[in-house]
C-alpha positions as CSV (number, residue, x, y, z in Angstrom):
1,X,0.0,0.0,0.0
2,X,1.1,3.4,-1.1
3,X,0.2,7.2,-0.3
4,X,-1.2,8.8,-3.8
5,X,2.1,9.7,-4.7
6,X,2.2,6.2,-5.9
7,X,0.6,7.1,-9.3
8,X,3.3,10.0,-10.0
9,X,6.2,7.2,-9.0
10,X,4.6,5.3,-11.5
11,X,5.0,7.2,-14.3
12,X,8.5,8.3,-13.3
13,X,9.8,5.1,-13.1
14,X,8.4,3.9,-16.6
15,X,9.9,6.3,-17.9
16,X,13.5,5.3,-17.0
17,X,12.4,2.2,-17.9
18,X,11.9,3.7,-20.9
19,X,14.8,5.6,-21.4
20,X,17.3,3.2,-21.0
21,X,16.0,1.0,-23.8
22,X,15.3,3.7,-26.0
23,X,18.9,5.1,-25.9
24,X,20.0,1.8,-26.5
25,X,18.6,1.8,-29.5
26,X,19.0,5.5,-30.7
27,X,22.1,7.4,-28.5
28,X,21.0,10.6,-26.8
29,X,17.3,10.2,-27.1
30,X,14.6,11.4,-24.7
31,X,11.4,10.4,-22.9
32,X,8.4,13.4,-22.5
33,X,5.8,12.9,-20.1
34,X,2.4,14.3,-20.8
35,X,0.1,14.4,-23.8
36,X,1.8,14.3,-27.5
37,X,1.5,17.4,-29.2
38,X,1.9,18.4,-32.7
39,X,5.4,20.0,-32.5
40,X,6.8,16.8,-31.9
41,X,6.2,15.4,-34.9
42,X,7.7,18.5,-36.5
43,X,11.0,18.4,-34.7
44,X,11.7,14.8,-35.7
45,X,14.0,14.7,-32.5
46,X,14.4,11.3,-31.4
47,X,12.1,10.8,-28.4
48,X,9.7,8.0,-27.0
49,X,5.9,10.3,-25.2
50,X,4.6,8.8,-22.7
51,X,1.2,9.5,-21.8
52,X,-1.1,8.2,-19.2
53,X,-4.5,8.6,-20.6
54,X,-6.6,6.3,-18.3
55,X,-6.9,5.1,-14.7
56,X,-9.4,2.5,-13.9
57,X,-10.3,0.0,-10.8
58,X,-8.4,-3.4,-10.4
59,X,-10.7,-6.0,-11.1
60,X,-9.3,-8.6,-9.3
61,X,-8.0,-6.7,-5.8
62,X,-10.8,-4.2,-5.8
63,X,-12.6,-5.5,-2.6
64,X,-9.0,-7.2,-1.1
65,X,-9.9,-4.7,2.1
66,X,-12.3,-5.3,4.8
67,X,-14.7,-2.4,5.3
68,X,-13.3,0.7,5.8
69,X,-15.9,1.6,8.5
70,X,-18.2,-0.1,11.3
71,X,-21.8,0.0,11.9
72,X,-21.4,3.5,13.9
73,X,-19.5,5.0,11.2
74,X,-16.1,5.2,13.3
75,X,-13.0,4.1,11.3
76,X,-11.6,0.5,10.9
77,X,-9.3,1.4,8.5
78,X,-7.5,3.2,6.1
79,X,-9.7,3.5,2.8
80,X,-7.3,2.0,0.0
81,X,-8.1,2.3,-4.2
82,X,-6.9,-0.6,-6.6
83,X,-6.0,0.9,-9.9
84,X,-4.7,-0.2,-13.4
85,X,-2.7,2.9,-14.8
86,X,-2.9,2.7,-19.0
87,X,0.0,4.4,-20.6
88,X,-0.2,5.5,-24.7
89,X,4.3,5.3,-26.0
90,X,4.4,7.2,-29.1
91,X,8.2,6.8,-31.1
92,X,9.2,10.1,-32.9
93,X,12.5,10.9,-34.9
94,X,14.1,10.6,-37.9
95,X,12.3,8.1,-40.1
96,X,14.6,7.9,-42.7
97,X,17.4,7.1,-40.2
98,X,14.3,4.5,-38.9
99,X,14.5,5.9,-35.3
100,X,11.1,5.9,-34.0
101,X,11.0,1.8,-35.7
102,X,14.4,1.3,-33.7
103,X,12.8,2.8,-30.3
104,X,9.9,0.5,-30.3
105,X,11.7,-2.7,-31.2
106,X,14.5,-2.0,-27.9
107,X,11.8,-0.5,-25.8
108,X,9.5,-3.8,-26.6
109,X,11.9,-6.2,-26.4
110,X,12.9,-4.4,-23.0
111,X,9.5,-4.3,-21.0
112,X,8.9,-8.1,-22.4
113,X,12.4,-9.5,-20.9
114,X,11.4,-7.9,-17.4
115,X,7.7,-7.0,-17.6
116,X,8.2,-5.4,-13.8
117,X,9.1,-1.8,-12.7
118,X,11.8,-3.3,-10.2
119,X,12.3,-1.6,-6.4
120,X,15.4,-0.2,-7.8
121,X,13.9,1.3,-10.6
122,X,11.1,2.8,-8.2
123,X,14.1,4.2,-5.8
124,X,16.0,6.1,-8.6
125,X,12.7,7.2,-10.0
126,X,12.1,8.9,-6.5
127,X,15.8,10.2,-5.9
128,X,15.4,11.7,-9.8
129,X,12.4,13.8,-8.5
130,X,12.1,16.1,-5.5
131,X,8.2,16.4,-6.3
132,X,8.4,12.5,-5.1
133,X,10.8,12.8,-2.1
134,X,7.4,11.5,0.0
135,X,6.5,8.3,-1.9
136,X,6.7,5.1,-0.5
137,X,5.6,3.0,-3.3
138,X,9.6,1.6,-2.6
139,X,7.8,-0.3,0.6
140,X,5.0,-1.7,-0.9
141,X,4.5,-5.4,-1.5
142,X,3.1,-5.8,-4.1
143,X,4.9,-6.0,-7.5
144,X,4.1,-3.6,-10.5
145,X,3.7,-5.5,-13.8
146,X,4.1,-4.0,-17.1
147,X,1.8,-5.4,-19.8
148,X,1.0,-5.1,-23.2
149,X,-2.4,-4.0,-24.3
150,X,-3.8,-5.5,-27.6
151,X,-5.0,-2.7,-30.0
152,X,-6.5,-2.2,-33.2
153,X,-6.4,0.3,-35.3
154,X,-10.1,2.0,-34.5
155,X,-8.7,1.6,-30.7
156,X,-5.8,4.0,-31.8
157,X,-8.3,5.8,-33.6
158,X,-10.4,6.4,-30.8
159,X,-7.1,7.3,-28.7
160,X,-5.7,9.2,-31.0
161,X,-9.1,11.6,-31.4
162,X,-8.6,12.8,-28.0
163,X,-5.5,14.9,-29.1
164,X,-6.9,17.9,-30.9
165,X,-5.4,18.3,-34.3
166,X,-2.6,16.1,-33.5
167,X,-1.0,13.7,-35.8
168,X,-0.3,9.9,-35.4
169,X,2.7,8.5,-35.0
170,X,3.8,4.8,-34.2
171,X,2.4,4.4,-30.7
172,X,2.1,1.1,-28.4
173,X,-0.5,0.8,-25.3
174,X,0.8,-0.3,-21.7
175,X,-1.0,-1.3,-18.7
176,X,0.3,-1.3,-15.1
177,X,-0.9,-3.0,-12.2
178,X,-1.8,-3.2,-10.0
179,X,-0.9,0.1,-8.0
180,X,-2.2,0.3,-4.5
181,X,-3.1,3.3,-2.5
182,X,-4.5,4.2,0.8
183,X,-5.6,7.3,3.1
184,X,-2.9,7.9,5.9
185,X,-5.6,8.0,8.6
186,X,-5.5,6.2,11.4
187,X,-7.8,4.6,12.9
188,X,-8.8,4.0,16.6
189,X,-6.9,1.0,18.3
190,X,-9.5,-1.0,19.5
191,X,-10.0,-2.3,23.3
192,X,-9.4,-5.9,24.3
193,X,-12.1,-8.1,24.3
194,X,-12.1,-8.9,28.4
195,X,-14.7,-11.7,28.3
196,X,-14.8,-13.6,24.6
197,X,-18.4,-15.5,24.2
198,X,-20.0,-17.4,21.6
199,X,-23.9,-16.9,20.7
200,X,-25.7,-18.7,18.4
201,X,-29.2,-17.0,16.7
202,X,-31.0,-18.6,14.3
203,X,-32.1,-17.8,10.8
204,X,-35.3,-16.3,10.6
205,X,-36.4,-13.2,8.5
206,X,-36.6,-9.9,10.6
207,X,-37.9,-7.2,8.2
208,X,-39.5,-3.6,8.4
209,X,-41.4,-2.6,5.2
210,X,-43.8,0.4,6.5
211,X,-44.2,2.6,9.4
212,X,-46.9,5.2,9.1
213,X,-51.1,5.1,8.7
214,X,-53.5,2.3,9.1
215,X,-53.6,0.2,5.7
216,X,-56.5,2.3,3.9
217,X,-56.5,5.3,5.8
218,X,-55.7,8.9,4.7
219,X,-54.9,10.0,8.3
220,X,-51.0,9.8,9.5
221,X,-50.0,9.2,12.6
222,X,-50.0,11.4,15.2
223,X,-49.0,11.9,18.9
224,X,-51.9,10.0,21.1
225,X,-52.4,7.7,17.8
226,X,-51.5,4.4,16.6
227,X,-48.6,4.0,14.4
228,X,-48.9,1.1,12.1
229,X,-46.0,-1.2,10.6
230,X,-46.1,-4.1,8.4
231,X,-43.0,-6.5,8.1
232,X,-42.2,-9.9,8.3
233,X,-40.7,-11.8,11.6
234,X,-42.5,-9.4,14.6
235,X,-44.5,-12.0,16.0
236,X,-41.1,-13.2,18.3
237,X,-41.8,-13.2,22.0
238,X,-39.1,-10.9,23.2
239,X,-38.9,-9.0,19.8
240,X,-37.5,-5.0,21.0
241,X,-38.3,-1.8,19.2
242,X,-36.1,1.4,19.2
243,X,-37.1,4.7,18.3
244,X,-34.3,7.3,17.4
245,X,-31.9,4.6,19.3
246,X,-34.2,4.5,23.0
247,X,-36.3,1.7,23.3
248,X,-39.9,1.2,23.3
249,X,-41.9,-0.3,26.5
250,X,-43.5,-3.1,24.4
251,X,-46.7,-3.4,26.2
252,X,-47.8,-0.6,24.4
253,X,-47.4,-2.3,21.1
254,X,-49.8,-4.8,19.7
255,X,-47.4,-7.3,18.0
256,X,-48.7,-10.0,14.7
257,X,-46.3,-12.0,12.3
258,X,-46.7,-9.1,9.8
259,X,-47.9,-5.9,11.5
260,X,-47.2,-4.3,14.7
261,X,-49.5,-1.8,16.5
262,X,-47.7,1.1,18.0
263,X,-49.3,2.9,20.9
264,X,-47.8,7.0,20.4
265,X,-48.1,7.5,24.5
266,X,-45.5,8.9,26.9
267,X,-45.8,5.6,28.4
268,X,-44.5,3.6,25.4
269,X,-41.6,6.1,25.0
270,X,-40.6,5.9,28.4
271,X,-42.2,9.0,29.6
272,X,-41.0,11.1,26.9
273,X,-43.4,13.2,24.4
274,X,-41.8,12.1,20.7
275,X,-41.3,15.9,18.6
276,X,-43.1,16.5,15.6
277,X,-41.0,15.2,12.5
278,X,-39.3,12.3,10.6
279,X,-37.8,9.4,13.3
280,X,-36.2,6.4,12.6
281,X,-37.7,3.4,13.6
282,X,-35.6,-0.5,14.4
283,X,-36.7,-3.8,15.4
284,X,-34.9,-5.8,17.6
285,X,-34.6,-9.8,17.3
286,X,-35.1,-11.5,20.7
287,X,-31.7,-12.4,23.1
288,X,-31.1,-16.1,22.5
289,X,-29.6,-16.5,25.7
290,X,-29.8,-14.2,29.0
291,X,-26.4,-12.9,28.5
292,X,-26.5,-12.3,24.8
293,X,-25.3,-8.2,24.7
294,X,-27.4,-6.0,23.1
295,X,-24.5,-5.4,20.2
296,X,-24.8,-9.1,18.8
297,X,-28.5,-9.5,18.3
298,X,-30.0,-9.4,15.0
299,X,-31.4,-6.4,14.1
300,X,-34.1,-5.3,11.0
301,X,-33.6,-3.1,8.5
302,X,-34.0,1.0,9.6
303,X,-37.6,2.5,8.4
304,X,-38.1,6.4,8.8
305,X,-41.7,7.7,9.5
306,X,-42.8,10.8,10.0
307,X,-45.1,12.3,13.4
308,X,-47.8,15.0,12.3
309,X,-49.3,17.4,15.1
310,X,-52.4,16.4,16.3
311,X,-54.5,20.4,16.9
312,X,-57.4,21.4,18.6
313,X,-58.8,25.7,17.5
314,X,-59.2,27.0,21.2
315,X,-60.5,30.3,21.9
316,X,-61.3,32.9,18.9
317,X,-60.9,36.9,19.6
318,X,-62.6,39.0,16.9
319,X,-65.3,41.9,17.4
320,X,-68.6,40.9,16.2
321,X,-70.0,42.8,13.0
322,X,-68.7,43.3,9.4
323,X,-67.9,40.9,6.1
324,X,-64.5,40.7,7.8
325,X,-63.1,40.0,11.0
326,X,-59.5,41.0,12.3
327,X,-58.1,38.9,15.4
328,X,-56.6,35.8,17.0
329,X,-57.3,32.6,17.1
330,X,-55.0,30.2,19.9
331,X,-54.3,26.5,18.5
332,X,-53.7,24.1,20.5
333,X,-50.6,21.7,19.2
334,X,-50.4,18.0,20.4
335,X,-47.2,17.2,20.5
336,X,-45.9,20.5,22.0
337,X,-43.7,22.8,19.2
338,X,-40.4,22.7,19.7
339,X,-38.8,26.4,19.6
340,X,-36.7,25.7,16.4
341,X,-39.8,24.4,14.5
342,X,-41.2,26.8,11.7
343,X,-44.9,26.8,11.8
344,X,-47.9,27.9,9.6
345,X,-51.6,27.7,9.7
346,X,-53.8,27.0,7.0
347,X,-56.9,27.9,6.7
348,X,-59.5,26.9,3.5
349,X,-62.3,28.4,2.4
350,X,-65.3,25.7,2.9
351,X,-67.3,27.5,0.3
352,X,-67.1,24.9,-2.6
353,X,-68.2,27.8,-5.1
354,X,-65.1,29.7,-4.3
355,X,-62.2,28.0,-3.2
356,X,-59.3,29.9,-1.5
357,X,-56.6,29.7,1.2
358,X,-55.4,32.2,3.5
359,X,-51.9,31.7,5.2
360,X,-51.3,32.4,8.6
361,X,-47.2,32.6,9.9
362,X,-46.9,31.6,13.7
363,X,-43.3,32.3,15.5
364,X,-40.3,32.2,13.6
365,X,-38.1,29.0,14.7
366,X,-35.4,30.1,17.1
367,X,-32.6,28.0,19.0
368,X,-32.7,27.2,22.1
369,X,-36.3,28.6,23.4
370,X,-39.1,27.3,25.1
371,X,-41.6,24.7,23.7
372,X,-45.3,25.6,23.1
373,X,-48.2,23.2,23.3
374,X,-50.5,26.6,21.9
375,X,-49.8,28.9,19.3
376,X,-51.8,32.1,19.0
377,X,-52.1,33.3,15.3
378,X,-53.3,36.9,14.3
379,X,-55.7,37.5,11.1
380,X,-56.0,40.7,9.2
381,X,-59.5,41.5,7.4
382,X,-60.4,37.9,7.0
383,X,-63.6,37.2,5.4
384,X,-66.1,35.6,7.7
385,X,-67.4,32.6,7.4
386,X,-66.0,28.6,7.8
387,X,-62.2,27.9,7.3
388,X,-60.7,24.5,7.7
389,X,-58.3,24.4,9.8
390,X,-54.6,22.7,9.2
391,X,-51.1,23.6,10.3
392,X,-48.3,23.3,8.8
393,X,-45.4,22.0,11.3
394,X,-42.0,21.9,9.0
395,X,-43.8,20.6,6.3
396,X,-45.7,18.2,8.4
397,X,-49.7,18.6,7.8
398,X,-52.3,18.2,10.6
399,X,-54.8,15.8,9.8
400,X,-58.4,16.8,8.8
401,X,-61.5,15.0,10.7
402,X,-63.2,12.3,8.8
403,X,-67.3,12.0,9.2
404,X,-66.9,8.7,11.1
405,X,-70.9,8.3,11.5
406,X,-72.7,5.6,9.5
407,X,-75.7,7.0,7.8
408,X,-74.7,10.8,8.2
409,X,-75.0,12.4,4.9
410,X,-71.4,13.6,5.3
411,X,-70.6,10.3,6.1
412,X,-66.5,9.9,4.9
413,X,-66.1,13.6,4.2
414,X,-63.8,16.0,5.6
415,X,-65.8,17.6,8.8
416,X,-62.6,19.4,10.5
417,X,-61.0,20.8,12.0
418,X,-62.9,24.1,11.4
419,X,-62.8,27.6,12.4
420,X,-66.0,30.0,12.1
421,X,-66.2,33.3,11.6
């Protein structure tokens, strides 16, 4: 494993590689890194371009390291890339003197007699450079093989394209590999295990695949509410729940093979009122043994649902008289609203003739303050007459009051929550 100065090494010491075999074939020629240009076809100088046009993942070692990181997302490991560096040699020089032919016969002959870029290559490479006084590709342990790549002419073609107005010359393809890197993190040196154990859990399907509404129903969830999930695996005696990483007291949950029944009750949440807003919801498989730690048991998949505020219109202050009315009205908010929590109030016209919403803004979030199970909101010159009544918690809806009454003629329509003016 190398630091990313590996890929710079690389090219530095292929191109001694390079260089030695090319002066043995044509004295006092040269090796340019970098993308061929025009000009050096003009100059007909004898010299052997090396460019390294592509970079891609090593097949065969690209998963040789464990996971980089654990369940927790703390460190296990430096992160390490894999990589097969592809090199394009174009010959130039005198043809009539049949230097760029001589070039690629020594330089082919060369890299097929020792098809490795040796440690003492990669050391000269590195002493030749100041830029690469850092590398440590030197130490690694795995050996760099040159090979060559089989082309055709449309591959050239293609290659070739990618230099603007640039014309071909007698060029070869190389790949290297495989070339190792790493991060130089470090990670965390883990604590001893002081009591090693062995549990056994068997295999049996555990799955989440919703949290939210009843099957049917238009109305989410909300604090004093059910919430419903459906799954597989949840009929287990001693199946756990965790919500936002706190457990659940599970005799406020109804449990079945495919569906649990979550009671939203301080009880089940130990006492604690849940926010309005997106949580994350985990089931638990049950301890196979009385010792088995909490870390080792088998645990479903993560589902997120989202809490809506529950609201009740309290008391309405307007003067009596007029086609409008200017005043307050206080809303009552079930979970309480959390100080950083935007919140708006919607109120629609009930007049099916002419639709229309009015927008009410409550307090503006701010950190730190206290929480507020009511809201008062002020109204300028609104029309009178019947609104219903939803509010908007950070982009959470209230849920609207279905006609639950069998033979009502508004049986299974929206009812409320409304506010009359």
């Amino acid at each position: 494993m190398s630091n990313p100065l590996a890929i710079s090494t690389v090219s530095a010491a292929f191109l001694r590689r390079i260089l030695s075999a090319a002066n043995a074939a044509v004295p006092n020629a040269k090796v340019r890194l970098g993308a061929p240009t025009a000009k050096l076809a003009e100059d007909a100088a004898p010299l052997v371009n090396l460019h390294l046009y592509r970079v891609e993942p090593n097949a065969a070692h690209a998963n040789d390291h464990l996971p980089t990181r654990g369940a927790t997302g703390q460190m296990r490991g430096p992160s390490k890339l894999a990589l097969n560096l592809h090199y394009v040699m174009s010959f130039y020089g005198n043809h009539d003197a049949f230097e760029p032919d001589l070039m690629l016969g020594e330089v082919m002959l060369a890299l097929e007699h020792e098809p490795l870029l040796s440690k003492t290559t990669i050391h000269n490479a590195i002493e030749d450079n100041d830029e690469l006084e850092d590398s440590d590709l030197e130490a690694a342990l795995a050996r760099l093989r040159v090979t060559r790549q089989l082309m055709t002419i449309d591959d050239f073609s293609k290659i070739w394209s990618i230099f603007y107005q640039v014309p071909y010359v007698l060029s070869l393809s190389y790949e290297v590999s495989h070339v190792v890197i790493e991060t130089s993190a470090t990670p965390p040196v883990p604590t001893p295990v002081a009591h090693p154990g062995l549990w056994v859990s068997p295999v049996s399907t555990l799955r989440l695949d919703a949290a939210g509404r009843a099957p049917g129903s238009i109305i989410p969830p909300v604090w004093g509410g059910i919430l419903h999930v459906a799954g597989r695996g949840l009929a287990k005696p001693g199946l756990e729940l965790e919500v936002d990483g706190g457990g659940l007291a599970m005799s406020g949950v109804r449990q079945s093979e495919a569906a649990l029944a979550v009671t939203l009750d301080a009880p089940t949440f130990g006492g604690v009122e849940l926010a309005v807003g997106v949580h994350r919801l985990q089931a638990i498989a049950p301890r196979t043994s009385a010792d088995q730690p909490d870390h080792v048991r088998a645990r479903s998949n993560a589902l997120a649902f989202a809490l809506s505020p529950a609201i009740v219109v309290g008391t309405i202050t307007a003067p009596a008289g007029g086609t409008t009315a200017t005043g307050t009205v206080d809303i009552g908010f079930t979970p309480s609203i959390r100080s950083d929590q935007a919140v708006r109030l919607l109120l629609d016209v009930r007049n099916p003739a002419a639709p229309a919403q009015v927008i009410l803004a409550g307090r503006i979030p701010v950190e730190g303050g206290a929480n507020a199970a009511s809201l008062t909101f002020s109204f300028v010159s609104l029309p009178r007459g019947d609104y219903l009544v939803r509010a908007d918690v950070d982009g959470l809806l209230s849920p609207v009051t279905l006609d639950s009454t069998a033979g009502s003629s508004t049986y299974g329509q929206i009812i409320g929550p409304e506010l009359s003016l």
